[in-house]
N, C-alpha and C positions, 0 to 999 in steps of 0.2 A: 726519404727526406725530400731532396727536391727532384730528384731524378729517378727515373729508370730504366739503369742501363743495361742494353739488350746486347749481347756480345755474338749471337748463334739465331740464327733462324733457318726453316729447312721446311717446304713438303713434303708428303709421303706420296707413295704410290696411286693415293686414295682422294688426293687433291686436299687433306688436312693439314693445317698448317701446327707446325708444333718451333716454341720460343723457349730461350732458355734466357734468365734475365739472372743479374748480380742481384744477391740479396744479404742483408747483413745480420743473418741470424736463419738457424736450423731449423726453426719452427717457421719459416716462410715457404711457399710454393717457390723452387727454382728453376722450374720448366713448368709451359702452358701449352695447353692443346684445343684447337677450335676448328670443331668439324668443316667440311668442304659446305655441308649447306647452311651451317651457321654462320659462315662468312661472306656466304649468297645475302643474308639479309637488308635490307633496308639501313639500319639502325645495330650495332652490334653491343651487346651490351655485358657486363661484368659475367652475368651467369649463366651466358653460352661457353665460358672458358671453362675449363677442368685444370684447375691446379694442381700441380702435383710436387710432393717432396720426395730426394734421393737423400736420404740421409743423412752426411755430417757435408754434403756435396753444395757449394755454396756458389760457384760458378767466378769465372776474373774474366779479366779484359781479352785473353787468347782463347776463351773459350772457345771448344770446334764442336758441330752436330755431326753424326751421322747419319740419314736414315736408309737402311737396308731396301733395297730394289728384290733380292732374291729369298727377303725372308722376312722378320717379324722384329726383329731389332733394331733398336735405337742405340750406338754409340756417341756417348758426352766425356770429352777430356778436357779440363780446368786450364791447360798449357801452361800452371806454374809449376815453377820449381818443386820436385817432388810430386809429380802430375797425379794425379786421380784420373783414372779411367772407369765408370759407368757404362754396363752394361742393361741394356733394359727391353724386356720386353715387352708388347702390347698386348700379345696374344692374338693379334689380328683382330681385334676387337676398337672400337672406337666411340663410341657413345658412351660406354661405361669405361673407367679404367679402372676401378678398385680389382678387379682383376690381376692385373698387370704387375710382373715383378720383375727387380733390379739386383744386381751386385756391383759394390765400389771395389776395383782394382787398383794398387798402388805397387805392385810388380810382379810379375809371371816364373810360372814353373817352364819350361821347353821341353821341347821334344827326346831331349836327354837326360830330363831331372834335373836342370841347372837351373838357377835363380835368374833371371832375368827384372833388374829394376834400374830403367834407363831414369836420368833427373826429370827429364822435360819430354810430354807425348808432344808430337809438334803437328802431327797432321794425320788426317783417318781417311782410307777412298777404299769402297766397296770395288772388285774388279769385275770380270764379264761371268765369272764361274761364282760369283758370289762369296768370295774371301774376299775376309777385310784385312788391308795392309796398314800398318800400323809405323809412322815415321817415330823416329826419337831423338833425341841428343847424342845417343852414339849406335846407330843404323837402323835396321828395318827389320819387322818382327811380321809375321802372320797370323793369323784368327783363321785358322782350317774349315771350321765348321761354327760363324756366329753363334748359331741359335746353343751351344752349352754354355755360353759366355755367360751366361746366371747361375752355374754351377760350380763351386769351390774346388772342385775337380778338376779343372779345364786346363789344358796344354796349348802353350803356342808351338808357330814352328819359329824356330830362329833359323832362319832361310841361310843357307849355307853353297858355296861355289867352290864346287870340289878343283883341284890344283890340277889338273892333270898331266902331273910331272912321272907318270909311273907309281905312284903313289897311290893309300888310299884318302889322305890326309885332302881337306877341305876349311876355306877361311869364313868365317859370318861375312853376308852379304852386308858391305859399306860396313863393316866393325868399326868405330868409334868415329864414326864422320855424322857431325852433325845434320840431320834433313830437315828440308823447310818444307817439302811438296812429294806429293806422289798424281801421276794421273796416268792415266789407262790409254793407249790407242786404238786403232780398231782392228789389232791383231794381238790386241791384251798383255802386249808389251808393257812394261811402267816404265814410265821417265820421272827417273828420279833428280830432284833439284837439294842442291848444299850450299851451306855457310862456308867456303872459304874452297872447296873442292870442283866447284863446276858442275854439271849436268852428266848425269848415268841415263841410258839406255838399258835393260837387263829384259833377259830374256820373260816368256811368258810367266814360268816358276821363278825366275829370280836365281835360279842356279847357273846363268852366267852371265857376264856380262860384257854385252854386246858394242855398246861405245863410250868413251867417254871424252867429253866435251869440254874445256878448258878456254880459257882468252890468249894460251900460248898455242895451242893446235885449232884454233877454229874462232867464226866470226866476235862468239861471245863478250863485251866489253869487263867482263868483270868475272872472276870465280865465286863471287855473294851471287846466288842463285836466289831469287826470294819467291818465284813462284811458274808453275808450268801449267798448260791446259793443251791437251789435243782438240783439233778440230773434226769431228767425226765427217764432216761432208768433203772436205778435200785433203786431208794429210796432212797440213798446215798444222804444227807446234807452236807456241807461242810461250816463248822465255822472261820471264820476267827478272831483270837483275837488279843491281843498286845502282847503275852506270844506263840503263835504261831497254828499251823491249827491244826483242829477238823475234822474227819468223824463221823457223827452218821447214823447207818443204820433204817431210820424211818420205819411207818408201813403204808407210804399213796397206796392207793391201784394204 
C-alpha cells in the first residue's frame, strides 16, 4: 500500500545484497536478492532483483537475517510470537535462485529427542567454527552443522553445562532466561545479553559458564541487556542496556 517495510537486510560473502521486506500476503516475494554487480549499476532497476517466496513465511517488524560466513545458508526468523525459523539455502549459486531451497521451522527435535519449541527466536550469530547459535525466550539452542537445516531430519544441540558436583547430571545453557543477543569474541567466546538477567560470558561450546555480569556485581546500570557487539581489533565489548551503553575491556586474546 503505501509503504515497504524493510525489517532485515544482510550481505553475503559475495558482496550480494539480500532484503527481506513485510508483505501481506503469501503470494508476494518476502525476501529480495541483487547481485554485487547489479548494484554496481548506474540506474538499478526492478528486474535486476530476484524475488523470492518462503512459503506461509510473511516476515514482521523483529525480523532477523542470517547470512552464513562458513557455508551456503541463509537464516530468516519472524521474532513473533510463535517464531518461524527459515532455513535456506543458495546452493552457492547467485544469478539463478530457482535452484535454491528452504524449510520453515516452528520447533526443534535435540540432541536427546526432546521437543524443543521456544515462543519467541530472538536472535541468530554464526560463530568462528560456523554454528549458528540460536537465542530464544527461554535460552540458547545450537545449529551443529547449518547446511542440514533444509532437512526434516535435523537435530539441535540444546547446549547443556554439566554441574560438576560429582555428578553426571547437567542444566540447559541459560534454561528459561529470556535472550536479546549473542556475539562472538575473538576467542569464540559468546556473550550472551538478557531481559531482566544481565550479561553471560560462556565458554567457546557453551558448556560453561564463564562470567556473569549483573548491576549488583558490576558497572552494568541495568539487568535489561538489549544488545552486545565484540570489537575484534581491541577487546573492547560494548553493552547495550535500557539505562544506557557499557564498554568493558575483555581479556580474549
Amino acid at each position: 500500500n503505501y509503504a515497504c517495510h524493510v525489517p532485515a537486510l544482510a550481505f553475503d560473502r559475495n558482496n550480494n545484497l539480500w532484503v527481506v521486506q513485510i508483505v501481506d500476503a503469501i503470494t508476494k516475494p518476502v525476501m529480495h536478492m541483487i547481485t554485487a554487480a547489479n548494484l554496481k549499476k548506474d540506474e538499478v532497476t526492478a528486474s535486476d532483483w530476484n524475488g523470492i517466496n518462503l512459503g506461509d513465511f510473511k516476515g514482521d517488524k523483529d525480523t532477523r537475517i542470517l547470512i552464513c560466513k562458513h557455508s551456503n545458508m541463509i537464516f530468516i526468523s519472524d521474532g513473533t510470537w510463535d517464531s518461524k525459523l527459515v532455513a535456506y539455502d543458495t546452493k552457492g549459486t547467485y544469478e539463478d535462485v530457482s535452484d535454491d531451497k528452504f524449510l520453515e521451522w516452528t520447533k526443534f527435535i535435540d540432541q536427546d529427542g526432546k521437543v524443543f519449541d521456544p515462543s519467541y527466536i530472538t536472535w541468530l550469530n554464526e560463530d568462528a567454527d560456523g554454528r549458528v547459535w540460536i537465542g530464544t525466550d527461554v535460552g540458547v539452542v545450537e545449529i551443529t552443522r547449518p547446511e542440514t537445516a533444509i532437512n526434516s531430519n535435523m537435530t539441535i544441540n540444546h547446549i547443556k553445562v554439566p554441574r560438576n558436583d560429582g555428578t553426571s547430571l547437567a542444566d540447559y545453557l541459560l534454561d528459561a532466561q529470556f535472550v536479546t543477543y549473542i556475539a562472538c569474541d575473538n576467542s569464540n567466546r559468546k556473550w550472551i545479553s538478557t531481559r531482566g538477567s544481565g550479561l553471560y560470558l560462556v565458554s567457546e561450546t557453551g558448556d560453561a559458564i564463564l562470567q556473569h555480569y549483573t548491576e549488583e556485581n558490576s558497572p552494568l546500570p541495568s539487568n535489561t541487556v538489549c544488545s552486545v557487539v565484540c570489537d575484534s581489533r581491541n577487546n573492547s565489548v560494548y553493552i547495550g542496556t535500557d539505562m544506557g551503553l557499557v564498554e568493558y575491556k575483555s581479556d580474549s586474546s
